[in-house]
VEXZAKE-450296 format. One record per residue: residue number from 0; residue in three letters; chain; y, x, z of N, C-alpha, C, O in turn. Coordinates in nm, 4 decimals. Layout:
! VEXZAKE-450296
nr_rest_kette_nY_nX_nZ_caY_caX_caZ_cY_cX_cZ_oY_oX_oZ
NUM_ALA_A_Y_X_Z_Y_X_Z_Y_X_Z_Y_X_Z
...
This chain:
! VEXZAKE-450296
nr_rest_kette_nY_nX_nZ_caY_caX_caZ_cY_cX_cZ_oY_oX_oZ
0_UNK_A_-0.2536_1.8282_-0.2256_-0.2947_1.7489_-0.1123_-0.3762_1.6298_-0.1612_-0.3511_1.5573_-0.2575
1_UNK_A_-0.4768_1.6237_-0.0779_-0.5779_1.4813_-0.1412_-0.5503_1.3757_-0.0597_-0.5794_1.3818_0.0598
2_UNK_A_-0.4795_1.2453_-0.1244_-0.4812_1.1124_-0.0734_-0.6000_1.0566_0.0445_-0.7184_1.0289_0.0254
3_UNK_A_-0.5392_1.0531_0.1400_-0.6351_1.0200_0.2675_-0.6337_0.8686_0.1819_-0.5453_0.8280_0.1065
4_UNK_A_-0.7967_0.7821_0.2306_-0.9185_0.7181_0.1870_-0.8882_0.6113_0.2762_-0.9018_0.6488_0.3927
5_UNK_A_-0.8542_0.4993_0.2666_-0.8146_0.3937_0.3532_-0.8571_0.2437_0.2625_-0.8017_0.2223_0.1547
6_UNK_A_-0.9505_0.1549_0.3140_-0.9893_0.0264_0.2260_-0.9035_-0.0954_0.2991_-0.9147_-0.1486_0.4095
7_UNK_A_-0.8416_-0.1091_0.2233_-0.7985_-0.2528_0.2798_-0.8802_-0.3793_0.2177_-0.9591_-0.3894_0.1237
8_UNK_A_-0.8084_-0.5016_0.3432_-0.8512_-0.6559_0.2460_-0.7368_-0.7071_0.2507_-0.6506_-0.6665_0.3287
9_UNK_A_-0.7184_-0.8085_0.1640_-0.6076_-0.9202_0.0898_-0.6851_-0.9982_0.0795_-0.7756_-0.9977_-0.0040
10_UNK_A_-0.6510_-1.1349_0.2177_-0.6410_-1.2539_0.1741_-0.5949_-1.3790_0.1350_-0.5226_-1.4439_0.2106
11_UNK_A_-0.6310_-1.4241_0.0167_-0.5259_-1.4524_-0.0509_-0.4523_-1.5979_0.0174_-0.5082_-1.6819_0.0880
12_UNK_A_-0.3393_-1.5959_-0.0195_-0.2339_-1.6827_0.0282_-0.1570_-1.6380_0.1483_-0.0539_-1.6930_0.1871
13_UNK_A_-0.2169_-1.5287_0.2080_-0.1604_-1.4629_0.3290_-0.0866_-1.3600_0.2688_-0.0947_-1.3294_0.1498
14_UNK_A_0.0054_-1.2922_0.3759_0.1080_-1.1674_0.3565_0.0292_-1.1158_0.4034_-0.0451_-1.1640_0.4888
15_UNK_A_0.0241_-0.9771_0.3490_-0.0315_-0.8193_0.3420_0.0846_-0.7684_0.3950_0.2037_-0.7948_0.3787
16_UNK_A_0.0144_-0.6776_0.4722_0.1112_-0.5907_0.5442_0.0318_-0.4930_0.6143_-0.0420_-0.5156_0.7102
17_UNK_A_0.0598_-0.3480_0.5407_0.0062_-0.2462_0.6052_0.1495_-0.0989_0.6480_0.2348_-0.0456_0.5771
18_UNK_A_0.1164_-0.0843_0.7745_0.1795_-0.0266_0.8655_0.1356_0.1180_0.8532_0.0183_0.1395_0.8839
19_UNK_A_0.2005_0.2087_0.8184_0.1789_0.3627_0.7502_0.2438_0.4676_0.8410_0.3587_0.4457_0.8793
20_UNK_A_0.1915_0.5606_0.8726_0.2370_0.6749_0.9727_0.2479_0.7906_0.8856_0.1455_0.8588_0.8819
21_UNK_A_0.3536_0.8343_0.8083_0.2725_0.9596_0.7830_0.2534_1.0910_0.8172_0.3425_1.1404_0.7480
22_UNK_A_0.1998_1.1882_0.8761_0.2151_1.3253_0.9739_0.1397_1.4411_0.9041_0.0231_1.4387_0.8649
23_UNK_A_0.1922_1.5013_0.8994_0.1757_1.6938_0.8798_0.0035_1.7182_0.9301_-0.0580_1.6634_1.0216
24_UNK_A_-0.0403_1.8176_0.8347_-0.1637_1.8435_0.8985_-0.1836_1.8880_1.0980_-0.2832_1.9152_1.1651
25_UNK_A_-0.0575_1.8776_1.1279_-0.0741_1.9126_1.2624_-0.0519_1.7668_1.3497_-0.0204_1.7883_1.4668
26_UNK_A_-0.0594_1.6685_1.3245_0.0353_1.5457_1.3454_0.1584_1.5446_1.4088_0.1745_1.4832_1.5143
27_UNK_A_0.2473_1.6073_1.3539_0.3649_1.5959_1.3361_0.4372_1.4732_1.2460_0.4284_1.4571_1.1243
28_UNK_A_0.5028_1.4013_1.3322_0.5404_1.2744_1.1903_0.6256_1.3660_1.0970_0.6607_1.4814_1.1219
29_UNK_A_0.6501_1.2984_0.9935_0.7108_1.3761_0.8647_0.8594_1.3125_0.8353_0.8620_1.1914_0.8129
30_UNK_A_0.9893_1.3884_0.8334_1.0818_1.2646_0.8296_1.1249_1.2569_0.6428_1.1660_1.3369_0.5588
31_UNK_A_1.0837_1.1016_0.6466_1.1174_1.1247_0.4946_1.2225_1.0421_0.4800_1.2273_0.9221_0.4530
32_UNK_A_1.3284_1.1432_0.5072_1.4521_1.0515_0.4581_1.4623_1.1230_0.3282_1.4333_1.2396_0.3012
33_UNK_A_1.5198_1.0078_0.2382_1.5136_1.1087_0.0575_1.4134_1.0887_-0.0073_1.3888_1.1087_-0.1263
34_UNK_A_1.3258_1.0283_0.1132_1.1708_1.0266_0.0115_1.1424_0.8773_-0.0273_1.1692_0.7919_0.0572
35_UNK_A_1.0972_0.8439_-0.1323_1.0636_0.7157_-0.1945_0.8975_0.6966_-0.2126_0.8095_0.7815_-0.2265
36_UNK_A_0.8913_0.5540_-0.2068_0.7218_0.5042_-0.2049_0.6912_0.4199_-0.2547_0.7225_0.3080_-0.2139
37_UNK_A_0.6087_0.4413_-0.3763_0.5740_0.3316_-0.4735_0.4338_0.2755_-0.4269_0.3708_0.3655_-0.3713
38_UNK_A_0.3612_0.1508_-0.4316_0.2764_0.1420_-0.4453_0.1795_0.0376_-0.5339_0.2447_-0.0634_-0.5605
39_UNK_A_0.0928_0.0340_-0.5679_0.0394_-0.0630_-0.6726_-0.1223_-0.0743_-0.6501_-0.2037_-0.0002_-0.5949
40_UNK_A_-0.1331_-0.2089_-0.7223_-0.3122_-0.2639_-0.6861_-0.3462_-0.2941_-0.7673_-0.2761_-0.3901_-0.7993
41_UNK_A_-0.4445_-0.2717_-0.8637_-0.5132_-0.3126_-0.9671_-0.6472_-0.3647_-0.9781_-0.7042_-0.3742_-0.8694
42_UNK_A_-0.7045_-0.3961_-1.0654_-0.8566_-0.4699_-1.0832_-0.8992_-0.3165_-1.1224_-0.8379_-0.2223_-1.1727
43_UNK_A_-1.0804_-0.3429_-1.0591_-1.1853_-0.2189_-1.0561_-1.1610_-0.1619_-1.1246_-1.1877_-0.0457_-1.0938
44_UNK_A_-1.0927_-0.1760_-1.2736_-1.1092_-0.1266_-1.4026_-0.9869_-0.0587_-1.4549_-0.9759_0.0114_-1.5555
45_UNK_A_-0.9064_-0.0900_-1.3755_-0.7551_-0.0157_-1.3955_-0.7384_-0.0926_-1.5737_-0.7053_-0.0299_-1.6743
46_UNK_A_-0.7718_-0.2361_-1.5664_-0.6831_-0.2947_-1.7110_-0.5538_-0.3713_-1.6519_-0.4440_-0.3877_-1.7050
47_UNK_A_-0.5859_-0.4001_-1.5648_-0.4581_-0.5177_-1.5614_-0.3814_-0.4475_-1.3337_-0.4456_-0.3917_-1.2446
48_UNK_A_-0.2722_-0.4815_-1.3363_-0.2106_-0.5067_-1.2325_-0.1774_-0.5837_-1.1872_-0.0871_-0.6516_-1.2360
49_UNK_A_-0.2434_-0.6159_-1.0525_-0.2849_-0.7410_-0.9411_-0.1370_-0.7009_-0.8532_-0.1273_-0.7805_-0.7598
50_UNK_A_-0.0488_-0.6266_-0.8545_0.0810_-0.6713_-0.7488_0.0978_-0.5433_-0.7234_0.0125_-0.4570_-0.7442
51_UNK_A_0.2859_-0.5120_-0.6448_0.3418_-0.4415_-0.6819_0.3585_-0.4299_-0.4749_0.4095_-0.5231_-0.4128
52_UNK_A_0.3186_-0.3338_-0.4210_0.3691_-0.3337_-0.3153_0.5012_-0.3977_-0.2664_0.5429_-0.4557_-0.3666
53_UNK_A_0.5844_-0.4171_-0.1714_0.7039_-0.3873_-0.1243_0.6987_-0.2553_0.0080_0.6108_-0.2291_0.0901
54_UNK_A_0.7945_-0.2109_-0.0104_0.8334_-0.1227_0.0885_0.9101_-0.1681_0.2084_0.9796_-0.2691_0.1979
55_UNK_A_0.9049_-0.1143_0.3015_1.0071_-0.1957_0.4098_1.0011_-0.0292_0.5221_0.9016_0.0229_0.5726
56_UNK_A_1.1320_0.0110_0.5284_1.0984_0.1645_0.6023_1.1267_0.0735_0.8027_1.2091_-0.0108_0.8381
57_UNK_A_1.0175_0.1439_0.8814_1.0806_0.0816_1.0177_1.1485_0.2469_1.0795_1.2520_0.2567_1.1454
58_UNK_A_1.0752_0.3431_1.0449_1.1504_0.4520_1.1246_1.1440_0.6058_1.0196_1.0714_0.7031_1.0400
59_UNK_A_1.2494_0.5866_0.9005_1.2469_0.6718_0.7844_1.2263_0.8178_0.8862_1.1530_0.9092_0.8484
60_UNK_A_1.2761_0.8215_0.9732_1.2988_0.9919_1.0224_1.1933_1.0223_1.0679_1.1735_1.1423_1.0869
61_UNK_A_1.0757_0.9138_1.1056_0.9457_0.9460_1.1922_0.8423_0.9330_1.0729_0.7242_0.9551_1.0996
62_UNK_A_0.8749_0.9011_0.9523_0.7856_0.8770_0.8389_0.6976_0.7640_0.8462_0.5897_0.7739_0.7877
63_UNK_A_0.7385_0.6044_0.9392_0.6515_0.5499_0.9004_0.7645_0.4027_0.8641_0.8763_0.3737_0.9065
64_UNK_A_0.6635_0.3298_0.7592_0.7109_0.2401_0.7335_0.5787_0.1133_0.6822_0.4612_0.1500_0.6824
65_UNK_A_0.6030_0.0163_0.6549_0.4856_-0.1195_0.6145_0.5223_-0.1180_0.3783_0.5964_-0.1414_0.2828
66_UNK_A_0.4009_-0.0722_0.4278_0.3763_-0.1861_0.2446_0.3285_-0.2924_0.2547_0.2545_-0.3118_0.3512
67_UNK_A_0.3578_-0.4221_0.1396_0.3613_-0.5121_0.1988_0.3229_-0.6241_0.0609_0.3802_-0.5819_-0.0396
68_UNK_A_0.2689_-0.7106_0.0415_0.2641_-0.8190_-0.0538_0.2830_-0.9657_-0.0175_0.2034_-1.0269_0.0537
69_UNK_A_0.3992_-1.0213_-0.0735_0.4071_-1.1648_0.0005_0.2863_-1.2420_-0.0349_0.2026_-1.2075_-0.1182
70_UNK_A_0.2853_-1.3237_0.0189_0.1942_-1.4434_0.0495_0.1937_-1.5566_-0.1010_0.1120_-1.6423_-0.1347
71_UNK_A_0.3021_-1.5173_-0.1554_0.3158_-1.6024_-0.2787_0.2989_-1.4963_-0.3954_0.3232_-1.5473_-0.5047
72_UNK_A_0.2646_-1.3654_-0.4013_0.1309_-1.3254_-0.4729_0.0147_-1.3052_-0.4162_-0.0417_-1.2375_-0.5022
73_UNK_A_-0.0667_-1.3188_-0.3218_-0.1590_-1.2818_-0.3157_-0.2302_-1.4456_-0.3159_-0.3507_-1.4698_-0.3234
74_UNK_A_-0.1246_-1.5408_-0.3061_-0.2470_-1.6672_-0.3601_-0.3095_-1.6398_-0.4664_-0.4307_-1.6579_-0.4783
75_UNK_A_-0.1994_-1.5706_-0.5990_-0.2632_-1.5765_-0.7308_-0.3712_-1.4400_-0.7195_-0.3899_-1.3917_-0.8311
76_UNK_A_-0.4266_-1.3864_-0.6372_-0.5010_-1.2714_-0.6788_-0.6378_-1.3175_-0.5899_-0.6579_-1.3550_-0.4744
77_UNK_A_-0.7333_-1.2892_-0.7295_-0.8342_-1.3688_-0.7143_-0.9798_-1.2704_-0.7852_-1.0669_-1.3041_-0.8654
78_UNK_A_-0.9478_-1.1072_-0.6943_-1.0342_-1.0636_-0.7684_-1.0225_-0.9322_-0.6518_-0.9153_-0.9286_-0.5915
79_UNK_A_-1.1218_-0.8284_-0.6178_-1.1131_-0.6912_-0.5700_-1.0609_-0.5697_-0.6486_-1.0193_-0.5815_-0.7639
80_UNK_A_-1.0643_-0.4574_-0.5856_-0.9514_-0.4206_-0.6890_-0.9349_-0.2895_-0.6065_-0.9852_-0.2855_-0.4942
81_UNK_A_-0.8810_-0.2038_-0.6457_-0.8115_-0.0434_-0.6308_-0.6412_-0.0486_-0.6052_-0.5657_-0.1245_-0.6660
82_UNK_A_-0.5973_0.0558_-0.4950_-0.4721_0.0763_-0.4707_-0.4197_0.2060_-0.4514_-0.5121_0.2839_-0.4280
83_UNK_A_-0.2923_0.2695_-0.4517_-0.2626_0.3713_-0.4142_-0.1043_0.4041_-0.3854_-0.0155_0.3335_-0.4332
84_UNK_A_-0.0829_0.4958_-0.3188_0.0968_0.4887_-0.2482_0.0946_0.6313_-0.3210_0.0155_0.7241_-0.3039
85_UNK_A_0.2225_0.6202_-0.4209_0.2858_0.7579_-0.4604_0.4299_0.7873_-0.4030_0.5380_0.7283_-0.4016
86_UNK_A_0.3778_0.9103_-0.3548_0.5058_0.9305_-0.2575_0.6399_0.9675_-0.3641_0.6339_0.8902_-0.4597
87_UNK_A_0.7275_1.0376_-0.3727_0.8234_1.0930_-0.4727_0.8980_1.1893_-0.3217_0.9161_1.1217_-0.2204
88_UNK_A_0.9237_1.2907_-0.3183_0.9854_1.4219_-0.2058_1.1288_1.4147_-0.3072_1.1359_1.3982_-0.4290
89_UNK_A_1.2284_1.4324_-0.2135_1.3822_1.4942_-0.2610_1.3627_1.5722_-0.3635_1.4291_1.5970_-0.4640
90_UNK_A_1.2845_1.5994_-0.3325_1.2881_1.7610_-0.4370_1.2634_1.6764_-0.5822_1.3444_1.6966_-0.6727
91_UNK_A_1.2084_1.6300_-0.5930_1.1191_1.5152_-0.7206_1.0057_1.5687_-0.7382_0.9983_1.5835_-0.8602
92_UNK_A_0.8868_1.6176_-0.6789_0.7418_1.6647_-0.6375_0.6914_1.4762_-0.5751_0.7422_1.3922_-0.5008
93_UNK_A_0.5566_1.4879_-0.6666_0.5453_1.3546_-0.6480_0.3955_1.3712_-0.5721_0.3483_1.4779_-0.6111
94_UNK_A_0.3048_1.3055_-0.4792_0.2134_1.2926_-0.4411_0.1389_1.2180_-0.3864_0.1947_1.1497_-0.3005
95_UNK_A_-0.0043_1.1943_-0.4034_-0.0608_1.0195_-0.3618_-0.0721_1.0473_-0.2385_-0.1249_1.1568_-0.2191
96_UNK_A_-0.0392_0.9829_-0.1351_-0.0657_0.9577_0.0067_-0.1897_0.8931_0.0342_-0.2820_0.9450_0.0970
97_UNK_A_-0.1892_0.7433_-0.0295_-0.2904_0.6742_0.0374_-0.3862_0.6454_-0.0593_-0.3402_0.6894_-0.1647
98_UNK_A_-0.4939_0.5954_-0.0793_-0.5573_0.5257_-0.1758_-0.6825_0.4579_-0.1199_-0.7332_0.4940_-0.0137
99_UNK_A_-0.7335_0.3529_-0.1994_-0.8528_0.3057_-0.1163_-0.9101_0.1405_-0.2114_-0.8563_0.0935_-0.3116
100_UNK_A_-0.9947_0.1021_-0.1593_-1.0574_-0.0393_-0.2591_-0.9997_-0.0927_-0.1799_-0.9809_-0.0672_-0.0610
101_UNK_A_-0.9383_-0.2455_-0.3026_-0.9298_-0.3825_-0.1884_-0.9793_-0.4639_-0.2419_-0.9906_-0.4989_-0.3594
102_UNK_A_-1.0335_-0.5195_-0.0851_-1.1127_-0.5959_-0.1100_-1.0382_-0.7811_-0.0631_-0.9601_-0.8075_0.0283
103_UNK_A_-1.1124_-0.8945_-0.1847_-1.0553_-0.9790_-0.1515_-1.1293_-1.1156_-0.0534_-1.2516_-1.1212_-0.0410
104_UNK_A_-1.0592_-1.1948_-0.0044_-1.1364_-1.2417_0.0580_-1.0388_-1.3578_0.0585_-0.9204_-1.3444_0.0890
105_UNK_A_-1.1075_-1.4982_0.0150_-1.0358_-1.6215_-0.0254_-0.9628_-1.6881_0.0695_-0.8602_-1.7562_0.0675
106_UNK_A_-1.0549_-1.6452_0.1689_-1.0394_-1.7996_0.2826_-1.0583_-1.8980_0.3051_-1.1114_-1.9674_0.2183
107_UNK_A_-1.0328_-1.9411_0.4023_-1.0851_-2.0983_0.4143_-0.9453_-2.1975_0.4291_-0.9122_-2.2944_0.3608
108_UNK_A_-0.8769_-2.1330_0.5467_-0.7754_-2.2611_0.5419_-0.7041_-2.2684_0.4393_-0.6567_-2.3806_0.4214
109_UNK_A_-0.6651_-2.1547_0.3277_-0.5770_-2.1606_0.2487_-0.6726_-2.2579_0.0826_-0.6343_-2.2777_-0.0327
110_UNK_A_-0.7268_-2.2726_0.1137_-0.7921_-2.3916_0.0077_-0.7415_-2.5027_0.0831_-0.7126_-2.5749_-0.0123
111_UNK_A_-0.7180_-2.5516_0.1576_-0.7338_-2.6721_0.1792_-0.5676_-2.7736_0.1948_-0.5710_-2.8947_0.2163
């Protein structure tokens, strides 16, 4: 299965929070109870790691839940960058769900 293509932005000093559905090629939601979700963001270059998702499930049986970065890392991230959600199935079959560029964007009120 190929990771559906999704770009986010992170700006910094704000909480990130992205809200995830996930459904069957028929849209059927998927219930992933059993199932685990990693996710991670790195610089263009895949040298260094810019932050570690959090997970937060709102409805495990309907397959959707928020990834999430507090607000007290994304002050320190100060650069664009690549992401991706690896799922892990009961079974232990692992697969990328999401992936996509992020992009950053400073802000204004949070300088000041």
């Amino acid at each position: 299965m190929e990771p559906a293509k999704y770009d986010i932005t992170i700006h910094q000093g704000a909480t990130f929070l992205l809200e995830v559905a996930y459904k069957d090629g028929d849209g059927v939601p998927v219930n992933m109870s059993g199932y685990t979700v990693e996710g991670q963001l790195w610089n263009r270059t895949g040298t260094a790691k810019l932050a570690n998702f959090q997970l937060d499930w709102l409805v495990q049986s309907s397959g959707v839940f928020t990834m999430g970065i507090p607000a007290s890392v994304t002050s320190g991230i100060t650069e664009e960058g690549a992401y991706d959600f690896l799922i892990t199935e009961p079974s232990g079959n692992k697969f990328y769900l999401l992936e996509g560029s992020a992009f950053w964007n400073p802000g204004l009120s949070y300088k000041s």
